[in-house]
N, C-alpha and C positions, 0 to 999 in steps of 0.2 A: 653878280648876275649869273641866269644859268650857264653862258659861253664858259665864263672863267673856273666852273663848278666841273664843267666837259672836260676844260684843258688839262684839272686836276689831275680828273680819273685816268685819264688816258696816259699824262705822266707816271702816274703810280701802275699802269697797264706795262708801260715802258722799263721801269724799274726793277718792275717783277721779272718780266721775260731777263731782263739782265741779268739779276741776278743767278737764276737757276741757269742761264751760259755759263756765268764766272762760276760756280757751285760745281759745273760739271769738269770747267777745265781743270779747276786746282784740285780734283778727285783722277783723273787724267793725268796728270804731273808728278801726283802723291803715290799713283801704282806704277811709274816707273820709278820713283825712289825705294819703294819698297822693293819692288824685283830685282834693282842693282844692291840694294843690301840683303837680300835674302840670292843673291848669287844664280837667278832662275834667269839662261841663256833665252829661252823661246818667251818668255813672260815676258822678258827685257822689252825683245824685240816688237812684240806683239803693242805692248805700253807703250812704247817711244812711237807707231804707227799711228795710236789712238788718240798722246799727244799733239802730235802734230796736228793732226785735224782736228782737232777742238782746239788749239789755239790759232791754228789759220782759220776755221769759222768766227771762231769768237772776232779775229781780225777784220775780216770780210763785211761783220756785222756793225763794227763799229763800236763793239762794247770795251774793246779795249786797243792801245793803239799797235798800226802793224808792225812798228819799228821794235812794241816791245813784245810783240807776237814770235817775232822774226829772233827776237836774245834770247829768250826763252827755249825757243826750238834749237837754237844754234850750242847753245849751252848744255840742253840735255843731251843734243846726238853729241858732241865731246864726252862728255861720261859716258855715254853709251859704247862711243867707238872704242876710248878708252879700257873700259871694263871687258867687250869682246876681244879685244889683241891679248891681252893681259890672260884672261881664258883661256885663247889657242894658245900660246905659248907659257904653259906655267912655268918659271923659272923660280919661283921663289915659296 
């Protein structure tokens, strides 16, 4: 029937917007790896800021869950902090 033909489209409406969330955060995630491999202090910083809010939206939104919203963020600021101590103090 036409209902079930609606529910389709609108699934597939659903699916779209997620995806381009999920598209934006793992491009979000990828330029803070990239700036902690290419060693860029303010890129870092600026990445790790941009992360975070595309995976606390993405959380918010329900496209992905908060608990793994929450690892992901928790995880990058550890490399991040990690890699800025390591900067100010070059010993090696």
């Amino acid at each position: 029937s036409s209902i079930c033909i609606e529910a389709g489209a609108a699934g597939e409406e659903k699916e779209t917007a997620k995806r381009g969330i999920l598209s934006a955060v793992r491009t979000a995630v990828k330029r803070v790896q990239t700036a902690l491999s290419e060693k860029n202090q303010d890129q870092v910083q600026s990445a790790l800021k941009e992360a975070t809010s595309s995976l606390d939206g993405a959380a918010s939104k329900g496209v992905i869950p908060k608990a793994r919203a929450s690892r992901k963020i928790s995880r990058l600021a550890a490399r991040v902090n990690k890699f800025l101590s390591s900067a100010a103090s070059p010993s090696a």
